[in-house]
Backbone bond lengths (Angstrom), bond angles and torsions (degrees), N, CA, C in turn:
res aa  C-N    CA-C-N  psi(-1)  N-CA   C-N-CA  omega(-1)  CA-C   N-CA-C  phi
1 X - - - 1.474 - - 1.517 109.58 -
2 X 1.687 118.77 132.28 1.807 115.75 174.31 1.327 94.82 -68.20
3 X 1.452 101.34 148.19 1.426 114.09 139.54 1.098 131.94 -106.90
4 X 1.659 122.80 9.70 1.419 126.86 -174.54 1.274 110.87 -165.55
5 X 1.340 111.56 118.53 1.793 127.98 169.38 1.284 123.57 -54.49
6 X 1.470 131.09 134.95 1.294 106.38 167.20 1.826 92.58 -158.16
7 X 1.097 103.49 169.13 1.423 98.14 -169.38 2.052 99.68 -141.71
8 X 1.091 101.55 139.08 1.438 113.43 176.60 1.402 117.36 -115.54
9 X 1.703 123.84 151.64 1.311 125.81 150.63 1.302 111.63 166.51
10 X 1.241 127.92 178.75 1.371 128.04 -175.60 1.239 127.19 -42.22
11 X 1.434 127.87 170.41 1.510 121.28 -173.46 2.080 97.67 -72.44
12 X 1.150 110.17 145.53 1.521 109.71 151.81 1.929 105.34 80.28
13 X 1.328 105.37 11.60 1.415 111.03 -163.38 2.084 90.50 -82.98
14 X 1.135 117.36 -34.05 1.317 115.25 -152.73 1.533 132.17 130.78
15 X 1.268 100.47 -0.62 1.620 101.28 -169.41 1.941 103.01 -70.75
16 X 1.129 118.41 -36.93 1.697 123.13 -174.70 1.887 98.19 -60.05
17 X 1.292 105.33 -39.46 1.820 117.43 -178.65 1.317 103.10 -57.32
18 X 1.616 118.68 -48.18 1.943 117.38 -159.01 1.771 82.40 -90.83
19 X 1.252 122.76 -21.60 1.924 109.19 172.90 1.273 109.48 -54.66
20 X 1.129 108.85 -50.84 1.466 123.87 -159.19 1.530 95.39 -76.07
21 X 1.490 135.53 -28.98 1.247 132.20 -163.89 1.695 115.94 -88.94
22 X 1.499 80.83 -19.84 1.712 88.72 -157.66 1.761 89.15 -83.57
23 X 1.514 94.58 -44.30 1.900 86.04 173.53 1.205 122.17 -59.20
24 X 1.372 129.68 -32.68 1.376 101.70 157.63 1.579 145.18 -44.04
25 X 1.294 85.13 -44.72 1.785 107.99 171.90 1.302 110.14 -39.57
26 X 1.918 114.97 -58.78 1.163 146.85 -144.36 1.483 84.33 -76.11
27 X 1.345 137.93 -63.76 1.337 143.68 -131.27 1.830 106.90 -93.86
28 X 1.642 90.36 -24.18 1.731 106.92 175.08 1.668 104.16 -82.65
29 X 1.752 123.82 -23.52 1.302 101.41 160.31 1.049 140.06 -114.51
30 X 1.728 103.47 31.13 1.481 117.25 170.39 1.485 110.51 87.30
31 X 1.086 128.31 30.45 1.639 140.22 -160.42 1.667 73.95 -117.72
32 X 1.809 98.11 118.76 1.620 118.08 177.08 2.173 81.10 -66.74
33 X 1.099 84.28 140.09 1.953 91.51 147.63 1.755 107.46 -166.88
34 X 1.526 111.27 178.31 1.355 110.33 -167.64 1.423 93.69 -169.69
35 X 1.177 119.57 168.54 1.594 124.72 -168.27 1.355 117.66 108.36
36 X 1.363 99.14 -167.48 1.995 108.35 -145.01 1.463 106.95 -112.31
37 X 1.162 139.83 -168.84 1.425 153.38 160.33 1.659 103.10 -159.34
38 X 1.621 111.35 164.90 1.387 118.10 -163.02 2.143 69.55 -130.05
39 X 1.545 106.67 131.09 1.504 142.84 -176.56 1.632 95.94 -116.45
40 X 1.498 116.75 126.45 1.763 127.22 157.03 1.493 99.57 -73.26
41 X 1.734 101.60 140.56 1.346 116.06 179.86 1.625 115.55 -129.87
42 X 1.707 89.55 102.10 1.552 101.20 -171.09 1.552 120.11 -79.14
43 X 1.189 103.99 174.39 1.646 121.88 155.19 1.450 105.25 -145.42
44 X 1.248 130.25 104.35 1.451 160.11 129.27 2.138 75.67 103.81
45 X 1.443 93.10 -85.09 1.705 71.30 -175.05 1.470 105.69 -132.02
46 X 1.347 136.92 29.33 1.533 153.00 132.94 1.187 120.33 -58.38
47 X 1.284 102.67 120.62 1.755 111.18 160.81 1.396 109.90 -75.84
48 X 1.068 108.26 114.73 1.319 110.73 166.67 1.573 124.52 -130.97
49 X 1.316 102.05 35.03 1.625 114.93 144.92 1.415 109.96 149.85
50 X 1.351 122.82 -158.04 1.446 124.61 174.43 1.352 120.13 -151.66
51 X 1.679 119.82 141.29 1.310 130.10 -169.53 1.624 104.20 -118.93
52 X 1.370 96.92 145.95 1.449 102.87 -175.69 1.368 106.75 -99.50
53 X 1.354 131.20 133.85 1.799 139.76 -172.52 1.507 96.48 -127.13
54 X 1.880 95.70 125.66 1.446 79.47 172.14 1.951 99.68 -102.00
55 X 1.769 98.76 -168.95 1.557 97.09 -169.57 1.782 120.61 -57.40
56 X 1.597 96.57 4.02 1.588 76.29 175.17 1.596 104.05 -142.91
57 X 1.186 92.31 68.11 1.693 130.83 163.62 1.863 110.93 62.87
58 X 1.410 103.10 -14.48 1.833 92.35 174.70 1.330 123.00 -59.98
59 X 1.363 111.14 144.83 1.379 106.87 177.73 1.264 143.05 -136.92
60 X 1.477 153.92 -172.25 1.721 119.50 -160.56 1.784 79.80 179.23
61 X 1.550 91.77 152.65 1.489 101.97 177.48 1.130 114.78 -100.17
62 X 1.360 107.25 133.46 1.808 110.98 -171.01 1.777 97.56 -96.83
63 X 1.404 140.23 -57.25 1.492 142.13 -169.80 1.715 88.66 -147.28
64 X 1.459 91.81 160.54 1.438 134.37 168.24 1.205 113.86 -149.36
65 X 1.704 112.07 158.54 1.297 117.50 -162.41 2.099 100.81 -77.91
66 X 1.383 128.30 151.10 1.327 121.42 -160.98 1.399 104.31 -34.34
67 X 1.440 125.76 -37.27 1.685 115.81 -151.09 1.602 105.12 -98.51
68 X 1.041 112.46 -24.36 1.971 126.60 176.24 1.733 103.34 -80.48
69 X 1.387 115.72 19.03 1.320 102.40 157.86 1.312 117.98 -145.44
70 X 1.371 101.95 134.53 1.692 80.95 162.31 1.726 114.36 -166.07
71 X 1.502 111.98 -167.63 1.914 92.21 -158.68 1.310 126.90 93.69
72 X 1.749 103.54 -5.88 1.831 114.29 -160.09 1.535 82.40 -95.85
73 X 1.532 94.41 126.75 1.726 106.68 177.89 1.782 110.52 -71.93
74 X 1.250 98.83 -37.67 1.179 96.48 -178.50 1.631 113.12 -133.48
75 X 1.591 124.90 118.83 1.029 123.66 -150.87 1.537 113.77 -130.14
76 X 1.702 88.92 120.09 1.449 107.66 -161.88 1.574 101.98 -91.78
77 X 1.568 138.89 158.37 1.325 119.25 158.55 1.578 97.64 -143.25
78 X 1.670 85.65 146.64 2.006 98.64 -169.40 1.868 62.13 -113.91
79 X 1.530 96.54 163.08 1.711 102.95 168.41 1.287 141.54 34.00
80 X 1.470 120.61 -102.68 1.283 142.57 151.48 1.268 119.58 -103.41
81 X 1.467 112.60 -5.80 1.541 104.68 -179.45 1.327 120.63 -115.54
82 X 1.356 121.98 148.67 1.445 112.10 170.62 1.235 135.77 -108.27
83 X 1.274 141.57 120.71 1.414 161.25 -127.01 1.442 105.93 -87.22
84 X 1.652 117.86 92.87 1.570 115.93 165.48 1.161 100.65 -55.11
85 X 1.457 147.88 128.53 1.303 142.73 167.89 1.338 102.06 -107.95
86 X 1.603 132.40 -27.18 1.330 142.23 179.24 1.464 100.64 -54.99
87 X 1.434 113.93 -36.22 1.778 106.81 -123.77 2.299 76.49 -108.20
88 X 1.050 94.80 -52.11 1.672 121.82 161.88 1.494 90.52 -30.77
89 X 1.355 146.91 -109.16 0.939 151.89 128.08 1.438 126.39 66.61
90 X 1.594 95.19 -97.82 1.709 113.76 159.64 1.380 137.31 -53.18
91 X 1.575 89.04 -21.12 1.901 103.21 162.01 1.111 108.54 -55.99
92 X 1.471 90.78 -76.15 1.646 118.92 -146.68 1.524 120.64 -77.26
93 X 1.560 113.92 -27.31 1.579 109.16 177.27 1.389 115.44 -59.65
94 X 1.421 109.04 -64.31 1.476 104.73 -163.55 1.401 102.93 -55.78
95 X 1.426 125.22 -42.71 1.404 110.33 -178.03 1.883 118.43 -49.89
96 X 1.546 94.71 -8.60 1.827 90.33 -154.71 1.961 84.57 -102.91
97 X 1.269 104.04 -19.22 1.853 116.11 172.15 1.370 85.18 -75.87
98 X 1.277 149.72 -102.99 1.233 125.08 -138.67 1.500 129.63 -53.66
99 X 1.606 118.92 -23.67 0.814 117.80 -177.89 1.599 122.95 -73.33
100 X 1.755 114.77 -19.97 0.840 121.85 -171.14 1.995 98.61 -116.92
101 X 0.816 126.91 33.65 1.553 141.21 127.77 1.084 120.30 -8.83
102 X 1.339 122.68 138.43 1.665 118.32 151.99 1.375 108.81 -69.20
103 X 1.644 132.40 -50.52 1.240 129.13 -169.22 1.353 113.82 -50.03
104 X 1.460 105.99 -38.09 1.633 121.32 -166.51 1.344 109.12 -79.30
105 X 1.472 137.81 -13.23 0.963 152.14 -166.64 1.849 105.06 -86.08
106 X 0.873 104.44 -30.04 1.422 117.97 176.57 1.843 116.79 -72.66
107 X 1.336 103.44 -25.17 1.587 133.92 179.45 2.083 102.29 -108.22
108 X 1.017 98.04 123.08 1.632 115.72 -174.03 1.562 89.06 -80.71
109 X 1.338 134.53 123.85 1.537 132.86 120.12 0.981 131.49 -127.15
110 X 1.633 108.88 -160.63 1.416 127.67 -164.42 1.395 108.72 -111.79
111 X 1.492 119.03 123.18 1.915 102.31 -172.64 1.590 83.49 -115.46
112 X 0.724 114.19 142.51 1.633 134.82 158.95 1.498 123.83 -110.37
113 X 1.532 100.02 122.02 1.357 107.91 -177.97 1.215 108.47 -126.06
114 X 1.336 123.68 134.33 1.664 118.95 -157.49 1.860 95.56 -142.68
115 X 1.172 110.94 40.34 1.325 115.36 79.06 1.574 103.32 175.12
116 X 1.364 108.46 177.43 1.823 117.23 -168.39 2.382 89.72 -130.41
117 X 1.220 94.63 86.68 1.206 114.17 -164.73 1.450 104.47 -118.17
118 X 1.404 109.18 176.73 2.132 119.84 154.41 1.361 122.17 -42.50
119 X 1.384 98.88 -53.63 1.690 113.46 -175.21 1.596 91.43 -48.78
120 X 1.579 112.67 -78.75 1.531 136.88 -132.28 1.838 85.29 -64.16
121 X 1.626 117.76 -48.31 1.447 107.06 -147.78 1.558 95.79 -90.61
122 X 1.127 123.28 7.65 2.053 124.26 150.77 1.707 101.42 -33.73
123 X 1.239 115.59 -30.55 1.719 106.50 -150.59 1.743 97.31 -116.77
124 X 1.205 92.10 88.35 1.540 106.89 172.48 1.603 121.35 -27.47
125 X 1.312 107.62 -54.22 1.564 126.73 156.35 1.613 124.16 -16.82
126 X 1.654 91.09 -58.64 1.931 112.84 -160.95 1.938 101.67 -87.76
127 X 1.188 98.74 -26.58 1.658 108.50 163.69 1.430 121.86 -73.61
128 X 1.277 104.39 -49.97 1.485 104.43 177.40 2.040 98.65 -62.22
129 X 0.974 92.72 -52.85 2.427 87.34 -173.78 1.370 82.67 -65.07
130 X 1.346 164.37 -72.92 1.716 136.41 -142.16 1.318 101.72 -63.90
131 X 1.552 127.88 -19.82 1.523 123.83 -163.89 1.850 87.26 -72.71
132 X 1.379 98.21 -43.13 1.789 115.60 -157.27 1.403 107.17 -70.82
133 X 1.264 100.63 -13.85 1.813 90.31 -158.79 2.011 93.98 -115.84
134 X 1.096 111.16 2.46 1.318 134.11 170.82 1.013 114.58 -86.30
135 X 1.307 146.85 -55.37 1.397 138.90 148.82 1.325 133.51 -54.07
136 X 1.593 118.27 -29.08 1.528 123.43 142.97 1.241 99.41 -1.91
137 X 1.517 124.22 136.15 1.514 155.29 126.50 0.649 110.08 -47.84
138 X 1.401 147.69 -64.70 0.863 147.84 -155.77 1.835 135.37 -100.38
139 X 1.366 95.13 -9.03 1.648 100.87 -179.93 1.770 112.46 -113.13
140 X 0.812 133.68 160.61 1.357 138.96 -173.87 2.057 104.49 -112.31
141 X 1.039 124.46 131.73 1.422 107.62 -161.18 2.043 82.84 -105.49
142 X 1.132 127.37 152.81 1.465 136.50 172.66 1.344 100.54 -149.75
143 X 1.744 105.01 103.80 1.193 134.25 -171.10 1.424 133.66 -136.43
144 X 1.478 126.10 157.29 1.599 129.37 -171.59 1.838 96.59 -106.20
145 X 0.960 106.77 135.04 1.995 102.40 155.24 1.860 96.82 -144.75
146 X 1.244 99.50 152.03 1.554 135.48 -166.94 1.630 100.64 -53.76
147 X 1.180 119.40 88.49 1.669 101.34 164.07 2.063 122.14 -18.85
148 X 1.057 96.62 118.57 1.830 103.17 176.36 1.730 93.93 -59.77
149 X 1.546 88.84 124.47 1.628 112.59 176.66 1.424 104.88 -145.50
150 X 1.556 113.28 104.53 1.769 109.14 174.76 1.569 96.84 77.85
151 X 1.485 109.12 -138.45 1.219 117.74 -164.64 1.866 110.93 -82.69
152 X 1.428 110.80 127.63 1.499 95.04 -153.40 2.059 88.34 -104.23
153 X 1.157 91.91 177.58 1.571 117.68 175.07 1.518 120.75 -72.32
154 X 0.861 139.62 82.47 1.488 140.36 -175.83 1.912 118.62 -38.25
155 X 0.848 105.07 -25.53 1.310 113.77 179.24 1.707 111.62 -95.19
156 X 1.445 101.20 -27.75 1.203 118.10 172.70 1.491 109.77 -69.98
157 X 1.044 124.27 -55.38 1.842 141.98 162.19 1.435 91.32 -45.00
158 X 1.183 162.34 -56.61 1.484 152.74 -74.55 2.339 68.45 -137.05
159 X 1.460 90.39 -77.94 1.700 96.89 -166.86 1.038 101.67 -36.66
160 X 1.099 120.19 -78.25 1.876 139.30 164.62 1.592 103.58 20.62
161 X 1.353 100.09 -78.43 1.506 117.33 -172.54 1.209 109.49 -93.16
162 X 0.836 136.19 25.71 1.730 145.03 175.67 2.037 96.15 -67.76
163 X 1.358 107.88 159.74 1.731 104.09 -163.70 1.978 89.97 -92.81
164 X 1.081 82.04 -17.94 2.207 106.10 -153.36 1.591 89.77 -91.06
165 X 1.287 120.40 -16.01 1.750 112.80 177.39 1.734 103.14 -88.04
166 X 1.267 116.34 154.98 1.617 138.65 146.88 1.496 104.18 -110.22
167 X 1.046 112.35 138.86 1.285 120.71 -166.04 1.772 109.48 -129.64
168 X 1.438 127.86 130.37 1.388 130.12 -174.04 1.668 99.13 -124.68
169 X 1.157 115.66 138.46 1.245 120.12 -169.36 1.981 85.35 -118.89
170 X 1.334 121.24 133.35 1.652 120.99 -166.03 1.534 93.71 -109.41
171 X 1.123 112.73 106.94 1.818 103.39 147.25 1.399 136.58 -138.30
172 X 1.002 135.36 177.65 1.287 137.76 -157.06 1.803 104.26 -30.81
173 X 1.046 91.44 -65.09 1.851 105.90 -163.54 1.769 92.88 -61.44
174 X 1.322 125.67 -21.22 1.560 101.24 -173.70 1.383 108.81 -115.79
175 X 0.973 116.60 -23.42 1.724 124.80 158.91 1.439 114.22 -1.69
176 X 0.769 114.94 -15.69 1.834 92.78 -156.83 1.822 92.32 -145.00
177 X 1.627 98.34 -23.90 2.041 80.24 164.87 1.958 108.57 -119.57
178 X 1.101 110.14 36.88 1.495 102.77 -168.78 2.001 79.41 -97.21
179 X 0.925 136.70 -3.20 1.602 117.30 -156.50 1.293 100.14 -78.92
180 X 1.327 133.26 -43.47 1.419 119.44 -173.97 1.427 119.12 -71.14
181 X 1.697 134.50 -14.77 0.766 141.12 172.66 1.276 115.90 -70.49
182 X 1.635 104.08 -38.75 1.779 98.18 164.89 1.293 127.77 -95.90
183 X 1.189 105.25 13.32 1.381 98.17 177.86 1.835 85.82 -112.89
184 X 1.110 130.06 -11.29 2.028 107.35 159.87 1.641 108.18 -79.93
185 X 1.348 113.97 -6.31 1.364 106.92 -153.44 1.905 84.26 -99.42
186 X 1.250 127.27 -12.86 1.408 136.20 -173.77 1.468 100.39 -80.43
187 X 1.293 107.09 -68.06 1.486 136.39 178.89 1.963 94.83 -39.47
188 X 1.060 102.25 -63.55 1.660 98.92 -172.48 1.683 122.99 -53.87
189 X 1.531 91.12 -55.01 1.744 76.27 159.01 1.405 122.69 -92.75
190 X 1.269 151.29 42.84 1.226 152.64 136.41 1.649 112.71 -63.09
191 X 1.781 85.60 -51.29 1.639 94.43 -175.81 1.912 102.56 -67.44
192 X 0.992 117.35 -30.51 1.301 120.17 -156.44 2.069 109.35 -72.18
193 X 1.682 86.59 -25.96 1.161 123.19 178.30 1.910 118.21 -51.48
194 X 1.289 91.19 -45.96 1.104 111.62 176.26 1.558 135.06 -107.88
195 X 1.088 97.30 24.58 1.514 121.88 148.24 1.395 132.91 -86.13
C-alpha cells in the first residue's frame, strides 16, 4: 500500500497546476493538508526567479536570477539563479516542524511539497524534515521531484524508489485527465492512514 503521492516530469509541463488542483479537490473534502508550492517570478515576460507560497498564501523567495538578488548571506547558485536558502528556510521549516509534531501526529494529513528539487535540497535542514516527515504515520506527503535528466539527484532517486511512494510521471497527453486519479490515489492513503 503507498503512503505518499508524488508526481514527476519535465520543467513547465504542469505539475505546480495539478498541485494547486488537487488541493482544491482536497480542501472541498475536508482532507486536513498544509504545505508549500514553488510560483515563477516574472517581469513583463522574463523569469526572473522563483518564490515559494505555502497553502495559505505566505510567501518567501527561494532564487533570483544573479543580479535580482541580493543581501543573501550565503550564496548558493543552481544555473542562473541564486538560492535564498535563508529566506527558503524560514518559510518552509516550521511549516515542515509542525507538521511533523507529536501533537499533530495524532491528526492524519496531507503535507505538500511542490517541490523536492536542486534549489530546495541546497538546505541540509529541509532534507533532513522530508526524510522525517516521510516516515510520519501519520501524514501523507503530496509532492513534485525533477524528472532525471543527465546527472540525477540521489535523494531524488532515493523517493523515487521508495516501496510507500506511487509515482505519476505528467505529460502533455495526460495532463489534463490524470487529476482524478490522483486525487483517489491521495484520498486512499490518507484514509489508509488512519487506520
Amino acid at each position: 500500500m503507498h503512503s505518499h503521492v508524488f508526481l514527476t516530469g519535465p520543467p513547465g509541463i504542469g505539475k505546480t497546476t495539478l498541485i494547486q488542483k488537487v488541493s482544491e479537490v482536497l480542501t472541498s473534502s475536508r482532507v486536513v493538508f498544509d504545505g508549500f508550492y514553488t510560483e515563477e517570478v516574472r517581469q513583463g515576460h522574463r523569469r526572473v526567479g522563483f518564490d515559494v507560497v505555502t497553502m495559505s498564501g505566505n510567501r518567501g523567495k527561494l532564487a533570483r536570477i544573479s543580479g535580482d538578488l541580493n543581501n543573501v548571506s550565503c550564496m548558493h547558485r543552481v544555473g542562473q539563479y541564486i538560492v535564498d536558502i535563508s529566506s527558503f528556510e524560514h518559510l518552509v521549516l516550521p511549516l515542515m516542524d509542525c507538521l511533523n509534531s507529536t501533537t499533530n501526529m495524532l491528526q492524519k494529513s496531507v503535507c505538500v511539497i511542490d517541490e523536492i528539487g536542486k534549489m530546495e535540497l541546497l538546505s541540509q535542514q529541509f532534507t533532513l524534515a522530508v526524510k522525517k516527515i516521510l516516515n510520519n504515520q501519520s501524514t501523507v506527503v503530496f509532492g513534485t521531484l525533477p524528472l532525471s535528466r543527465g546527472r540525477s539527484l540521489p535523494f531524488v532517486e532515493e523517493i523515487k524508489h521508495r516501496q510507500d511512494v506511487k509515482l505519476f510521471t505528467v505529460t502533455k497527453e495526460n495532463r489534463d485527465g490524470i487529476l482524478n486519479e490522483i486525487v483517489t490515489s491521495i484520498q486512499e492513503c490518507y484514509i489508509a492512514k488512519s487506520k
